[in-house]
N, C-alpha and C positions, 0 to 999 in steps of 0.2 A: 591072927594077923597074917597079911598073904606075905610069902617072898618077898615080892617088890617093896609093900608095908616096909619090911624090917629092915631095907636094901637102905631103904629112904631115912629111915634113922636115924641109920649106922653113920649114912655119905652125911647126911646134913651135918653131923658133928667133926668138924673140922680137926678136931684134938687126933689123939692117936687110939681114939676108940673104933677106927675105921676095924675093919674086918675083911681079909683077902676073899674070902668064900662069898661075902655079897655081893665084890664087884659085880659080877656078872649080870646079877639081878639089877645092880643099878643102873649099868649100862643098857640093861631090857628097859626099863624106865625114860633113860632118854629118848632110846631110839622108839619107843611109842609117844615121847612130846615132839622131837623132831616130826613120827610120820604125820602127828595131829596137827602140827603146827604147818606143815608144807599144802599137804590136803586144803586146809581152809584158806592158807593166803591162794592160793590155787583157784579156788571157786571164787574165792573175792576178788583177785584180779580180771577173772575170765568174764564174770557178770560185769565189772567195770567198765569192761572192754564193750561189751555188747550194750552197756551206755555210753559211748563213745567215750570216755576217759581211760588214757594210758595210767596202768598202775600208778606211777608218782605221781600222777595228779591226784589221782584220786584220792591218795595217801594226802595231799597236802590239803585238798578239802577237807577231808575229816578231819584234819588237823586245825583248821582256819576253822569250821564250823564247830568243834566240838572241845577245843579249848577255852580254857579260863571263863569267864561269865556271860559272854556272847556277844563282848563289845570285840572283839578280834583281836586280830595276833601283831605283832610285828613281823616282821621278811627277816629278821637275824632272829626271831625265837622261830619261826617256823621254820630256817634255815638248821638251826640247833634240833627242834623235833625231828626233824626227817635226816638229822647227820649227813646234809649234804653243804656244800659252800652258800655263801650269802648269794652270789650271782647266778649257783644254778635254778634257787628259789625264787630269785627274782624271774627268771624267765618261765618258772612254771607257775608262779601268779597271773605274767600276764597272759600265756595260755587260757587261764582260767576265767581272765577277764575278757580275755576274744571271746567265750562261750558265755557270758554273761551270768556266772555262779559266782562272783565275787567282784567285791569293789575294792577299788586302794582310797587312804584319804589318810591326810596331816595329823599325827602325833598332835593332841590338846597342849602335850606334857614336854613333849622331848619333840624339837624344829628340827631334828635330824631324821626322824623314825616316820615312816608310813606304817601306817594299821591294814591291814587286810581283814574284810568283814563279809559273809557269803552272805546273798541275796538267798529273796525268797524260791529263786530258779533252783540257786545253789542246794540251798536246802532239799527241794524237792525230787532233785537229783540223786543227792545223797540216801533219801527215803527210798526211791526205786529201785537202786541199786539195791537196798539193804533189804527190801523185799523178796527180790530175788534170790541173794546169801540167803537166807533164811529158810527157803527153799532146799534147798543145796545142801547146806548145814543138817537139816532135819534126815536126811539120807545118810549122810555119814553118821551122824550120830545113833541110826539105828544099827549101821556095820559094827559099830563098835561094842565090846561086851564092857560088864562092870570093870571086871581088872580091867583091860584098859586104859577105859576112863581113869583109872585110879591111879593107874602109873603114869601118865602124864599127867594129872593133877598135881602128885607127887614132885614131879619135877619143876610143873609151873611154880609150885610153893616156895620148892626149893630156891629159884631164880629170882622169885623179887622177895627172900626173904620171911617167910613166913615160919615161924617157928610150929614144928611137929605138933609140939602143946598147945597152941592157939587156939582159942575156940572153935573157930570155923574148920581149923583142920580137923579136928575132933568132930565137928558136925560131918564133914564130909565123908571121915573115915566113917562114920556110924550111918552114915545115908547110905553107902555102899556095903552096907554089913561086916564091916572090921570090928 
C-alpha cells in the first residue's frame, strides 16, 4: 500500500484514528486532485472557448443537455447546478438561445417555471467541444504516473464520499497495483 494509500485511510476516517505523520502525504493527495482537477477544467474551458462559448456557458449547456432525462431543466435548477443566482442564469440561457443551442418553453406542470431544452445544434456543440477535451485529456493523462492517478482518485473518493471499502475503490486500488 503506497504512502498516499494509507494517508487516504487514515484522512477518510473522520474519528480520531487520524495520524500526524500522514498529514503530509494527504495533503500530497490533494494537492495532486487540485493539480488534476485545475489542468482539465483548463483544457475544457480553452477548447470551449475556441467553440465560441465562454466557460459558463458552456458549463450551463452541459448542464441543460446532460441533466435529468433530456426533457430539460428549469432556470432555478440550473441556476442551483452551476451555484449562481436565478437572474444570472437566465441571462446565460438567453446567450445560449442568441446561438441557437437551446430553446426556452412553459413548465406542462408548474405555470411559473420555463424548461430549457438544447437543440440539435446545442448538442452538436457540446460533441465538438468534447472531441477536442479528449484530445487534451489523452496528453495529460500520459504526463501523469500511476501514483498520481491514484492520489487524486483518492481524493475524488474522498469528496463525494466514497467509502475506502467500496468495491470500486478496491477495483481501482487493485487496477493500479495496491
Amino acid at each position: 500500500m503506497t504512502d498516499g494509500m494509507r494517508a487516504y485511510l487514515d484522512w477518510a476516517d473522520l474519528g480520531e484514528g487520524r495520524r500526524k505523520r500522514e498529514f503530509q502525504s494527504y495533503v500530497r493527495n490533494i494537492a495532486e486532485a487540485r493539480y488534476v482537477m485545475r489542468r482539465v477544467l483548463r483544457i475544457v474551458e480553452d477548447r470551449a472557448k475556441e467553440h465560441g462559448l465562454d466557460p459558463l456557458v458552456h458549463q450551463a449547456l452541459l448542464q441543460v443537455y446532460g441533466t435529468g432525462d433530456g426533457q430539460g431543466i428549469t432556470v432555478g435548477a440550473l441556476a442551483a447546478r452551476l451555484d449562481i443566482a436565478a437572474a444570472l442564469a437566465s441571462r446565460v440561457v438567453r446567450r445560449l438561445e442568441e446561438k441557437d443551442l437551446v430553446v426556452r418553453s412553459p413548465s406542462a406542470t408548474d405555470k411559473r417555471a420555463i424548461i430549457v431544452s438544447a437543440t440539435p445544434e446545442g448538442a452538436d456543440r457540446l460533441a465538438a467541444i468534447d472531441d477536442s477535451v479528449h484530445r487534451y485529456v489523452a496528453f495529460l493523462q500520459q504526463e501523469l504516473g500511476d501514483e498520481e492517478k491514484l492520489m487524486a482518485l483518492s481524493i475524488f473518493a474522498f469528496y463525494v464520499g466514497l467509502s475506502p471499502e467500496a468495491p470500486v475503490a478496491r477495483e481501482i486500488r487493485s487496477a493500479m497495483g495496491d
